[in-house]
C-alpha positions as CSV (number, residue, x, y, z in Angstrom):
1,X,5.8,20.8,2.1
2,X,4.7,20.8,-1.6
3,X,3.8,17.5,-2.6
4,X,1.2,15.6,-5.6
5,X,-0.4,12.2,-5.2
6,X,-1.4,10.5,-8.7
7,X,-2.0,7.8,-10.2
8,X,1.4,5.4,-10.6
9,X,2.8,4.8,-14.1
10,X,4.8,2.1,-15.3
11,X,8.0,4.6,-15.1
12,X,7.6,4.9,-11.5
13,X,8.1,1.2,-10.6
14,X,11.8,1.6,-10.4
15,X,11.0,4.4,-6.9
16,X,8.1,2.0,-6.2
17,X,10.2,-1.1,-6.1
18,X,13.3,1.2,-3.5
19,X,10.0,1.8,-1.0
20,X,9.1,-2.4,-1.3
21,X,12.6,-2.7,-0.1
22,X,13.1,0.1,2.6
23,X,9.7,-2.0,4.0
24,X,11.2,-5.1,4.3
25,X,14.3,-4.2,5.4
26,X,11.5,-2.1,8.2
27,X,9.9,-5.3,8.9
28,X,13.1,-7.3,9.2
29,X,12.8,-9.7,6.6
30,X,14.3,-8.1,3.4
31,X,15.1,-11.6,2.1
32,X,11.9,-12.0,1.7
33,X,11.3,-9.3,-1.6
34,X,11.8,-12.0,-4.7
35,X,9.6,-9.7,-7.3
36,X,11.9,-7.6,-9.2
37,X,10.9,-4.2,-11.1
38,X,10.0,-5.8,-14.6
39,X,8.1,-8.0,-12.2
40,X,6.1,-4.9,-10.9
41,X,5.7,-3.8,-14.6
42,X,4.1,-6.3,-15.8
43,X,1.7,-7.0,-13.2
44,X,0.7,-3.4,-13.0
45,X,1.0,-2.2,-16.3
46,X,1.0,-5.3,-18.8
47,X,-1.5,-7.8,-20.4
48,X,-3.3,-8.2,-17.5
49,X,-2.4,-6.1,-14.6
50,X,-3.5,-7.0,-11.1
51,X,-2.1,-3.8,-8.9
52,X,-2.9,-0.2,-8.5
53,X,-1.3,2.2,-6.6
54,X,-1.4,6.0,-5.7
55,X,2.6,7.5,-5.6
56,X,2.9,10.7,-3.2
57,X,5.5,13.0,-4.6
58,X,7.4,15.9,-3.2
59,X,9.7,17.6,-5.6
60,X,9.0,14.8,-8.5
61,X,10.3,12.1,-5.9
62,X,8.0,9.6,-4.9
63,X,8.3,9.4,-1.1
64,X,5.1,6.9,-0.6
65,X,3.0,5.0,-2.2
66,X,-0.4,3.2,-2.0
67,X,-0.4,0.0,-3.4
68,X,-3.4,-2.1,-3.7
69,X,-6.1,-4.3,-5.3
70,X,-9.2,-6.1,-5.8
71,X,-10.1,-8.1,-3.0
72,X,-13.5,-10.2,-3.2
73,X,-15.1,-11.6,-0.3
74,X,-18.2,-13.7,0.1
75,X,-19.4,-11.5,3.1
76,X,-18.8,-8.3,1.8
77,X,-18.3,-8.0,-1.7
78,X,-16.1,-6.0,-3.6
79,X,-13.3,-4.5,-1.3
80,X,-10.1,-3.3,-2.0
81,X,-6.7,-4.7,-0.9
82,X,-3.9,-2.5,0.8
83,X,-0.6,-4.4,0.3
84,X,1.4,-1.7,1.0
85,X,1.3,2.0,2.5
86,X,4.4,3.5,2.5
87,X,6.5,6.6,3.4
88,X,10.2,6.9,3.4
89,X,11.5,7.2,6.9
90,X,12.8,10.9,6.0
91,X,9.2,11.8,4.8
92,X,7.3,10.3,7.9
93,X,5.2,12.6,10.5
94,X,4.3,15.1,7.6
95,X,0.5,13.9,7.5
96,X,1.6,11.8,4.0
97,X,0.8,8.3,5.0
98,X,-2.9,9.4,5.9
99,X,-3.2,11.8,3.2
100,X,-2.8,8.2,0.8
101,X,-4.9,6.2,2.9
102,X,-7.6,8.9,2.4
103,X,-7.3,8.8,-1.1
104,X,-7.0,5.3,-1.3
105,X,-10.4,5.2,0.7
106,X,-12.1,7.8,-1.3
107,X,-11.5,6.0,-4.2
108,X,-12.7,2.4,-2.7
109,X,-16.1,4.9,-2.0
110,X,-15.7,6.7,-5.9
111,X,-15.9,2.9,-7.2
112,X,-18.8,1.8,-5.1
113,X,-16.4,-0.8,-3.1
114,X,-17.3,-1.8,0.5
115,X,-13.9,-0.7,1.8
116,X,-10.7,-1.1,2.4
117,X,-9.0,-3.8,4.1
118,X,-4.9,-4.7,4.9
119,X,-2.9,-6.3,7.5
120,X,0.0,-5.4,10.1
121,X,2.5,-6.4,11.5
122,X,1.3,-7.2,15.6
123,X,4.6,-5.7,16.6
124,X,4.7,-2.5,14.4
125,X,3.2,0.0,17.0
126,X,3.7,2.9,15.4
127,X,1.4,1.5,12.3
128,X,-1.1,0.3,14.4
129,X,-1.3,3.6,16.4
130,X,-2.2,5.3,13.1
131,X,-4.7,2.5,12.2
132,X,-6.0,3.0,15.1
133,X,-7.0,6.8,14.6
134,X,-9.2,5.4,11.9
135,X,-11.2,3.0,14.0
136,X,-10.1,0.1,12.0
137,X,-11.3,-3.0,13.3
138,X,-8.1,-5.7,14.5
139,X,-9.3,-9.4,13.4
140,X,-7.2,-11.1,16.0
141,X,-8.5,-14.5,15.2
142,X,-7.2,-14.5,11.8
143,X,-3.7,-16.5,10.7
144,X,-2.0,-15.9,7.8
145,X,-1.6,-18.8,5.5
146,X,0.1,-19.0,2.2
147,X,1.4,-21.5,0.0
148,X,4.5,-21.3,-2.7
């Protein structure tokens, strides 16, 4: 299947924003997405934008994306972020998920990062499977905790 990852421009936030919401309507909480696509704009392409992303294309659709960022950490250093890896349910089981995790980890390398780090959901087996194949380590231990 002929297909292109690049870098994600600000005209692409409109695609990027449908695969936000085919997640969360995956993980069962759709509710939850309150950023909207001037939202994703700005933060990735405005004054001061925060998020980076790779987009995976097959014919000049974006089926997946890599979305991520700067992550610091006191133990490690510089690291980057996954918040989302995503293919669109038609696209899955065509290699494209790891094909943007490798280039998402080739770039942490390119940038002299120590890695790449995300979370999942303990009940999404077929993500953790494909984490899995990567020897990624599972910090069980670890809540999340957030604050609005």
């Amino acid at each position: 299947m002929e297909h292109n990852i690049r870098w994600a421009v600000r005209e692409d936030c409109p695609q990027i924003q449908q695969l936000i919401h085919e997640l969360a309507v995956y993980e069962k909480a759709p509710e939850e997405v309150v950023s909207t696509v001037e939202e994703l704009e700005d933060a990735g392409f405005g004054k001061n934008p925060v998020w980076k992303a790779f987009v995976l294309e097959v014919d000049a659709k974006i089926v997946g994306i890599s979305l991520f960022f700067t992550r610091y950490s006191t133990w490690k250093g510089r690291r980057i972020y996954l918040e989302d890896l995503i293919v669109t349910e038609a696209y899955r089981g065509h290699g494209f998920g790891k094909m943007l995790l490798d280039k998402t980890i080739a770039y942490s390398k390119e940038i002299g990062f120590y890695g790449v780090c995300w979370q999942v959901l303990d009940w999404n087996q077929p993500a953790i499977d494909f984490y899995a194949k990567y020897n990624a380590r599972f910090d069980k231990g670890w809540w999340n905790v957030s604050v609005k």
